[in-house]
C-alpha positions in Angstrom: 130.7 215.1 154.5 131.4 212.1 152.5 134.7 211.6 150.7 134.8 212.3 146.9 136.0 209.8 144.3 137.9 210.6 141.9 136.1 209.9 138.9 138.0 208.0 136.3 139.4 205.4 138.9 137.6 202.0 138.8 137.4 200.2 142.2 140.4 198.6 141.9 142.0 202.1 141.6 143.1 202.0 137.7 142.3 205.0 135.2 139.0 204.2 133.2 136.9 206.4 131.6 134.1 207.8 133.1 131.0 205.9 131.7 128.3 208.2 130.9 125.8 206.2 128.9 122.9 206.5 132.0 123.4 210.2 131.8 120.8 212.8 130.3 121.5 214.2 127.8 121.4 218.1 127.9 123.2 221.2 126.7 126.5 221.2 128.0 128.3 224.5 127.6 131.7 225.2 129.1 133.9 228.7 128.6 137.7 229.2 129.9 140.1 231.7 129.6 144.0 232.3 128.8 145.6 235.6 129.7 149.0 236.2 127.7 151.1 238.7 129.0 153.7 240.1 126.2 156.5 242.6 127.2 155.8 246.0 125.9 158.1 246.3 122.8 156.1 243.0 121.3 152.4 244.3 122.4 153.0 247.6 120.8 154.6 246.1 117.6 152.0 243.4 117.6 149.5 246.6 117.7 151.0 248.5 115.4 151.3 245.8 112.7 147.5 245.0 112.9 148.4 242.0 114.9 150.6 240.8 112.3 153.7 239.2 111.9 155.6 237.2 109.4 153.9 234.0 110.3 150.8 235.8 109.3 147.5 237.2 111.2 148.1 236.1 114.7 144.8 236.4 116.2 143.1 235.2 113.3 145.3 231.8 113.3 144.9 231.2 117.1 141.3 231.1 116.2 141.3 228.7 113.6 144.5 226.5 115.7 142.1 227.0 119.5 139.2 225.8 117.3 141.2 222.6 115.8 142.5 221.8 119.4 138.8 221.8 121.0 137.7 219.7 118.5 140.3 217.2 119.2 140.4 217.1 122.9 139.9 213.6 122.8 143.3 212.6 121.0 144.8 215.2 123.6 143.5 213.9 127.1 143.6 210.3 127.6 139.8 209.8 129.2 137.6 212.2 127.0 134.7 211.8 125.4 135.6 212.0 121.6 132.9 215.0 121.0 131.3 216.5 117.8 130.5 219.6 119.1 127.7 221.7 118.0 129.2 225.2 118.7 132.9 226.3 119.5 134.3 230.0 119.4 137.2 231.4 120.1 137.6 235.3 121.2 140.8 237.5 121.4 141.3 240.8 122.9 144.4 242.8 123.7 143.8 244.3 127.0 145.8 247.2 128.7 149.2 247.2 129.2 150.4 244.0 126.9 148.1 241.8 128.1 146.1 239.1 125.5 142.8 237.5 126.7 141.6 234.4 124.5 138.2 232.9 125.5 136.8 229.4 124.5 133.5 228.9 124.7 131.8 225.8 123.8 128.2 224.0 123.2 127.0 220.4 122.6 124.6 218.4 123.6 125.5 215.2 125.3 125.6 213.4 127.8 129.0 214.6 129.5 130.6 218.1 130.0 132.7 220.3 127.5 135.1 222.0 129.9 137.9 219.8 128.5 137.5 221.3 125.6 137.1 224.4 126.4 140.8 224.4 128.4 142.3 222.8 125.6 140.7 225.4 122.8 142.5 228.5 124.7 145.4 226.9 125.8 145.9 225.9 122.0 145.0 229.6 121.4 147.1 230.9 123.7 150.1 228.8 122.4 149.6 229.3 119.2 149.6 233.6 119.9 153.4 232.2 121.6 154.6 230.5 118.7 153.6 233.5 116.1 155.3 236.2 118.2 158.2 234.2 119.5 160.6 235.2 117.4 159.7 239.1 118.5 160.9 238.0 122.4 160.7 234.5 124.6 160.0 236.5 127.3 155.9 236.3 126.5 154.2 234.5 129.6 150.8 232.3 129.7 149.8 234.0 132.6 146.8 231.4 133.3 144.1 228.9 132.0 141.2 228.7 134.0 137.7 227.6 133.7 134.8 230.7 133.9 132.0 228.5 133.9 129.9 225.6 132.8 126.7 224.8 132.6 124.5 221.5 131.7 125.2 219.1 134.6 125.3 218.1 137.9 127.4 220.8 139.0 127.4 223.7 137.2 130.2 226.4 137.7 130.4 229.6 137.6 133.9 231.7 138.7 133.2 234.4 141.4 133.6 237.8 139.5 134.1 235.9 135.9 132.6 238.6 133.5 131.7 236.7 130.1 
């Protein structure tokens, strides 16, 4: 097995970005995933209020805020690709037992990948669902960001068990 490079080092081992101009270009698609776990007393008054609170509709503006941040990846993560991006959703769902799962899923097509992107749109998401409830309890955890899969280039991923 030969040793992997890591891919923004140029041979005299400084950070560069990656240059992708000989790649095809083809539909790159990407979807992660941020699990936010909020104590009990917050998930059932989040519930209860129609996930509301005085900062307004929190799902709804961790949409718009996971959207924003996918969009700007570039400004965000010193080696992107700034992207215009053909497709980018954001989904929320309160899951059992005060758990909140926020998927990213995004399309383009290019020449290099979108999982950047998709990180950075549920971590924003997931951040921005912290900020809004905050002042209900600090003790609300981002359990995880994680890529699910991506498709579109060289290696395409896909997590054992993922269910998109």
């Amino acid at each position: 097995m030969t040793a992997k490079r890591l891919s923004h080092l140029d041979a005299r081992n400084r950070p560069t970005m990656v240059d992708v101009g000989a790649k095809q270009i083809t539909l790159r698609e990407a979807t992660a995933e941020a699990l936010v776990q909020l104590p009990a007393p917050v998930a059932s008054v989040l519930r209860r209020s129609g996930h509301r609170t005085r900062k307004g509709p929190v799902f709804d503006t961790a949409i718009v805020a996971g959207v924003m941040a996918a969009k700007r990846t570039h400004e965000l993560i010193p080696f992107c690709h700034p992207l215009g991006l053909e497709h980018c959703s954001v989904d929320i769902e309160q899951q059992p037992r005060g758990q909140i799962r926020i998927r990213c899923r995004v399309a383009i097509h290019h020449r290099t990948g979108v999982e950047m992107e998709a990180l950075t749109g549920a971590t924003v998401a997931a951040l921005t669902v912290y900020d809004m409830c905050k002042a209900l309890s600090h003790d609300i955890q981002i359990m995880s960001v994680r890529l699910l899969e991506k498709s579109g280039g060289k290696r395409p991923f896909r997590r054992t068990g993922a269910t998109l």
